[in-house]
C-alpha positions as CSV (number, residue, x, y, z in Angstrom):
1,X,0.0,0.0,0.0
2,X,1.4,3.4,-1.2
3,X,2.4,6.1,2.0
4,X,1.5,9.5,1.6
5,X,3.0,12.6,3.8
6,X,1.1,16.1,3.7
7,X,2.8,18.9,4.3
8,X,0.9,22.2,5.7
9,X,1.6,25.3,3.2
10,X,2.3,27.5,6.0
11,X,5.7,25.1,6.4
12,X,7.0,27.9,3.8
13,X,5.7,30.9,5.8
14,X,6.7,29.3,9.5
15,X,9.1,32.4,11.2
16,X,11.6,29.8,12.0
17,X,11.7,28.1,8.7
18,X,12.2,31.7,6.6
19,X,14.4,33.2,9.2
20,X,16.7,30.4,10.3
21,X,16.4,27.8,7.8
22,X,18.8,28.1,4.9
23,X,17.8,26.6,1.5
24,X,19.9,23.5,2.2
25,X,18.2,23.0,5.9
26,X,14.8,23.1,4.3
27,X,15.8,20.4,1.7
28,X,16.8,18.2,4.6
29,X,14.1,18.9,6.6
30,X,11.5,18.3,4.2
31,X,13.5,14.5,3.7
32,X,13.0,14.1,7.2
33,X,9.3,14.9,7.3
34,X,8.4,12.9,3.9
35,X,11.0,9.9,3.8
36,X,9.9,6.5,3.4
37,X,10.8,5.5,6.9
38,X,9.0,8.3,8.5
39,X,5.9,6.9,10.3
40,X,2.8,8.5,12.6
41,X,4.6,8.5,15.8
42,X,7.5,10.6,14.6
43,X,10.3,8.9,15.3
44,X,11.7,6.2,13.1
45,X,15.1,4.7,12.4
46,X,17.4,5.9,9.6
47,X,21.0,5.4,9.3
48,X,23.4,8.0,8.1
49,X,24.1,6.1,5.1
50,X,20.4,5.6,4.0
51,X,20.1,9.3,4.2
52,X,23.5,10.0,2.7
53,X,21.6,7.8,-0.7
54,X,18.5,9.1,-0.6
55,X,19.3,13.0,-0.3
56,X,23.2,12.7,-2.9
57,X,24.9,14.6,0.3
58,X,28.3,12.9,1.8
59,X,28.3,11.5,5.1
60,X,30.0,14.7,6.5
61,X,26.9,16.9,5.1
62,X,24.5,14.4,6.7
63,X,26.5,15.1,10.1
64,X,26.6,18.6,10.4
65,X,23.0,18.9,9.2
66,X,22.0,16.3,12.1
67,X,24.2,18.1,14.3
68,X,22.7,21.7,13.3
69,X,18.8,20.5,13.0
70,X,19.6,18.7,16.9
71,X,21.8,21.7,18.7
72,X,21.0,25.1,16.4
73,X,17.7,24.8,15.3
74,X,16.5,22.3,18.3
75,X,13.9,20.3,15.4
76,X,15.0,16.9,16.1
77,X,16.7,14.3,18.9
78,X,19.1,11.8,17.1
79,X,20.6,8.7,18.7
80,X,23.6,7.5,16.8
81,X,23.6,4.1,19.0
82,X,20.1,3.2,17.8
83,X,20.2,4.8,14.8
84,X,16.9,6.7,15.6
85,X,15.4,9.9,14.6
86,X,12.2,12.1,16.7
87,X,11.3,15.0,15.2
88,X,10.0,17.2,18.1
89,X,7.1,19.2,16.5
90,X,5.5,16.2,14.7
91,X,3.3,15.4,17.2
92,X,1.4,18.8,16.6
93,X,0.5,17.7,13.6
94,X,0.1,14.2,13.1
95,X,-0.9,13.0,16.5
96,X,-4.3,13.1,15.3
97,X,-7.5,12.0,18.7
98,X,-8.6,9.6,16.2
99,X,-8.5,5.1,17.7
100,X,-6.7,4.3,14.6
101,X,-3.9,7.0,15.0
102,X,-3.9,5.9,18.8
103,X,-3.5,2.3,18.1
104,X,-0.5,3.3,15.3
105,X,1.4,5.6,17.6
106,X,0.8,3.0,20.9
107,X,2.1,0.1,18.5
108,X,5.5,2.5,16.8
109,X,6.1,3.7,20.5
110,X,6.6,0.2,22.0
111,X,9.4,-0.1,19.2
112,X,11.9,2.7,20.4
113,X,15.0,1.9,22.0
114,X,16.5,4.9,22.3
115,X,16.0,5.7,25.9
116,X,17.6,9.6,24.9
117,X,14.0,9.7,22.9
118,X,11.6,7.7,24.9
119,X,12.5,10.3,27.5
120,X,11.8,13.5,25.1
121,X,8.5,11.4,23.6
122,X,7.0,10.4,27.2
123,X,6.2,13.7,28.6
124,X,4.0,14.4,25.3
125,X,2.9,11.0,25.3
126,X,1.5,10.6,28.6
127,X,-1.6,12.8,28.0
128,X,-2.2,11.9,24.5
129,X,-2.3,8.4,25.9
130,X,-3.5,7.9,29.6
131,X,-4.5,4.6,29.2
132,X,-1.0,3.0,28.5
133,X,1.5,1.8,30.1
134,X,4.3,3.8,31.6
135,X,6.5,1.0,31.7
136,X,9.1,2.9,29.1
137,X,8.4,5.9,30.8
138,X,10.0,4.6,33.8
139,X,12.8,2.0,32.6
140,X,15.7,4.3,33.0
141,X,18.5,1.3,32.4
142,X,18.5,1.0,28.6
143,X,21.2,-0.9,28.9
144,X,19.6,-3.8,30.5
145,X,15.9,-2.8,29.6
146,X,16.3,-6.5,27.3
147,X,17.1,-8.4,30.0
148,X,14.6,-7.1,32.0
149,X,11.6,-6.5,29.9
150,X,8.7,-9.2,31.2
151,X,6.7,-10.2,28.8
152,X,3.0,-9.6,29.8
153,X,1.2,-11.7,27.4
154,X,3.3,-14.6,29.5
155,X,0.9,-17.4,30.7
156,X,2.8,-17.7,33.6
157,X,0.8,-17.1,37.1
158,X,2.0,-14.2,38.1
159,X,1.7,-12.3,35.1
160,X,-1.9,-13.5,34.8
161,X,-3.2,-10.3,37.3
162,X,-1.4,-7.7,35.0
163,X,-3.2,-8.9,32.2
164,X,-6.5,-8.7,33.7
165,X,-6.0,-5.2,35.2
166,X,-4.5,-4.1,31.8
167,X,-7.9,-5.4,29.9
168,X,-10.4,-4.5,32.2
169,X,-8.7,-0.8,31.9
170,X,-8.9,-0.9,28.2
171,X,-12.3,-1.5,28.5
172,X,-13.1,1.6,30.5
173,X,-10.5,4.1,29.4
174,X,-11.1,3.4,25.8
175,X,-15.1,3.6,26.3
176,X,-15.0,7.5,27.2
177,X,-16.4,9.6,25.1
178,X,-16.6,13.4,25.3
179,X,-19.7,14.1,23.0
180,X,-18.8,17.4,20.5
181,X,-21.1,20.1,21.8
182,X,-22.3,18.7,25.3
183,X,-19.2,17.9,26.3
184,X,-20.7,15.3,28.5
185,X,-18.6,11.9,28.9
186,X,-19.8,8.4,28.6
187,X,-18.4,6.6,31.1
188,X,-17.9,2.4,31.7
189,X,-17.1,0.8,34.9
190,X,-16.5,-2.5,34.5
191,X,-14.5,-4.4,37.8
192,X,-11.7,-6.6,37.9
193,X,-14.2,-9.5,38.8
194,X,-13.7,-13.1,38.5
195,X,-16.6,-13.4,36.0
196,X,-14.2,-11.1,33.5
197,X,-11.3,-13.0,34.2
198,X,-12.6,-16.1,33.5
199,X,-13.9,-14.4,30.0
200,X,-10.4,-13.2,29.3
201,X,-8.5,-16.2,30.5
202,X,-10.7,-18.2,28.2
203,X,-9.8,-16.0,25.5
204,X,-6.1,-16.4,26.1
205,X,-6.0,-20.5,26.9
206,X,-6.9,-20.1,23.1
207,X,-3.6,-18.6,22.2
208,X,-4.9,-15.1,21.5
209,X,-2.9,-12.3,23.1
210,X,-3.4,-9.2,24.9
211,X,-2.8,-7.3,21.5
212,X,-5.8,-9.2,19.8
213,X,-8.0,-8.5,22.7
214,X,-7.2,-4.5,22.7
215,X,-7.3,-4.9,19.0
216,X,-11.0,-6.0,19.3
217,X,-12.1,-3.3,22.1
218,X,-10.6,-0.4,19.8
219,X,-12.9,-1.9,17.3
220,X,-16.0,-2.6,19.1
221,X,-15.9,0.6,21.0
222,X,-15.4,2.5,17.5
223,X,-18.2,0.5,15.9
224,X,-20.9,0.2,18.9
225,X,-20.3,3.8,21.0
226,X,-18.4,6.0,18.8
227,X,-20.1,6.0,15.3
228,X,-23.7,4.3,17.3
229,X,-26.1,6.8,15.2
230,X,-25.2,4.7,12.2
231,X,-26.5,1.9,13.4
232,X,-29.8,0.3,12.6
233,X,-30.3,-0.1,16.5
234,X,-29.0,1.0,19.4
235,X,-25.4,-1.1,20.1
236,X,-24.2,0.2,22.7
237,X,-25.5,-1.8,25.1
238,X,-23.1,-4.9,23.8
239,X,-20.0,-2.9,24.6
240,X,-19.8,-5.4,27.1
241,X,-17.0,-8.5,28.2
242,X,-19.3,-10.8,27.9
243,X,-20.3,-10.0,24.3
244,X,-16.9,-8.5,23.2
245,X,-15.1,-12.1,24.7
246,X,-17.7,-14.5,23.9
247,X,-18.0,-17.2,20.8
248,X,-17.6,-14.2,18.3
249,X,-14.5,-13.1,19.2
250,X,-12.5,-14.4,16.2
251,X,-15.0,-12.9,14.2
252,X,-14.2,-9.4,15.4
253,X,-10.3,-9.9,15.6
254,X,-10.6,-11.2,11.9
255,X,-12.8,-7.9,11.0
256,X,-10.7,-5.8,13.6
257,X,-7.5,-6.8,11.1
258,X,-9.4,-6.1,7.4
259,X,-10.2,-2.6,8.7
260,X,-5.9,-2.6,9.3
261,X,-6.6,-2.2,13.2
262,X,-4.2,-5.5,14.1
């Protein structure tokens, strides 16, 4: 599938980009913005020598415009370890309050390994996201953040909790709504019980993940509460566990991943 980038027209009017910017540092920064590697979160991973073929400039060039765009101009954080690129204003932009956008970013986030960027990226991400995990936010050993990552979608006992907690909290921070004009929000309350544990561990003795779960909230929630007035009846009332876990649940995941949301 083709990848498109727009680009506001005010880029060529921006106070910054006509003051400070000369013709060669808006070259580079339009590659940055519109490159094939770019992606919604912002931050991606590029070597120099990728960007040394794709712009014609020498690896010395590629340098000193990295070093300029990071220390002069303050548009970007570059790891040279990682080989990773965030540029800081994206998020303005491109961080769109849409599920889809949500579910990109959440999914390009949990790939970052620079811990130089997760720690420029969390404060913004925080509030955009409320509903996820800080566990990046707070690993401050990137050196040993491998041997020390725990896999939660482990079937192991005492992971089993985390996953429930994690779940059930999907459930009810995605399912607020903050209607256009009213600004009244719709709120769900569903409780770690056992009755919701047993749906979800049912659903994961069947070697679906936590992933494919979320997946099929985002979806459900999206379908039944955010776009309900184009149903033929009223669906909200099946944003539930019981109906969202039950025997149709492959159904949804397999619809949940046609509509790209997987």
């Amino acid at each position: 599938m083709a990848k498109y980038r727009s680009i506001q027209t005010s880029f060529w009017s921006d106070s910054k980009i006509v003051d400070d910017f000369s013709p060669e540092d808006r070259y580079f920064y339009l590659y940055l913005l519109t490159n094939e590697k770019s992606n919604q979160l912002g931050c991606y991973e590029i070597s120099k020598k990728q960007m040394c073929r794709d712009t014609g400039y020498n690896i010395e060039t590629i340098e000193k415009l990295l070093q300029r765009f990071e220390k002069n101009h303050d548009v970007i954080v570059y790891d040279s370890k990682t080989k990773e690129i965030f540029i800081k204003n994206w998020y303005k932009y491109n961080w769109l309050n849409s599920w889809k956008t949500k579910i990109c970013i959440d999914k390009e986030f949990e790939q970052v390994k620079s811990q130089k960027i997760i720690n420029e990226i969390s404060p913004l991400y925080a509030p955009y996201m409320p509903q996820v995990s800080n566990k990046k936010k707070n690993n401050n050993n990137n050196n040993n953040k491998k041997n020390n990552k725990k896999d939660i979608l482990s079937s192991k006992l005492d992971d089993t909790p985390l996953i429930f907690k994690e779940i059930i909290a999907c459930f009810n921070k995605v399912g607020i709504k903050e209607e256009s004009f009213t600004k009244n929000k719709i709120e769900f309350h569903y409780k770690n019980t056992k009755t919701n544990q047993e749906l979800i561990k049912a659903v994961l003795d069947k070697g679906y993940t936590k992933d494919d779960i979320m997946d099929v909230i985002y979806l459900k929630y999206d379908q039944w509460i955010e776009n309900n007035d184009k149903n033929k009846k009223d669906m909200s009332t099946y944003y539930r566990p019981s109906t969202i876990l039950g025997e149709k649940f492959e159904e949804y995941l397999q619809e949940a991943k046609m509509k790209g949301i997987s």
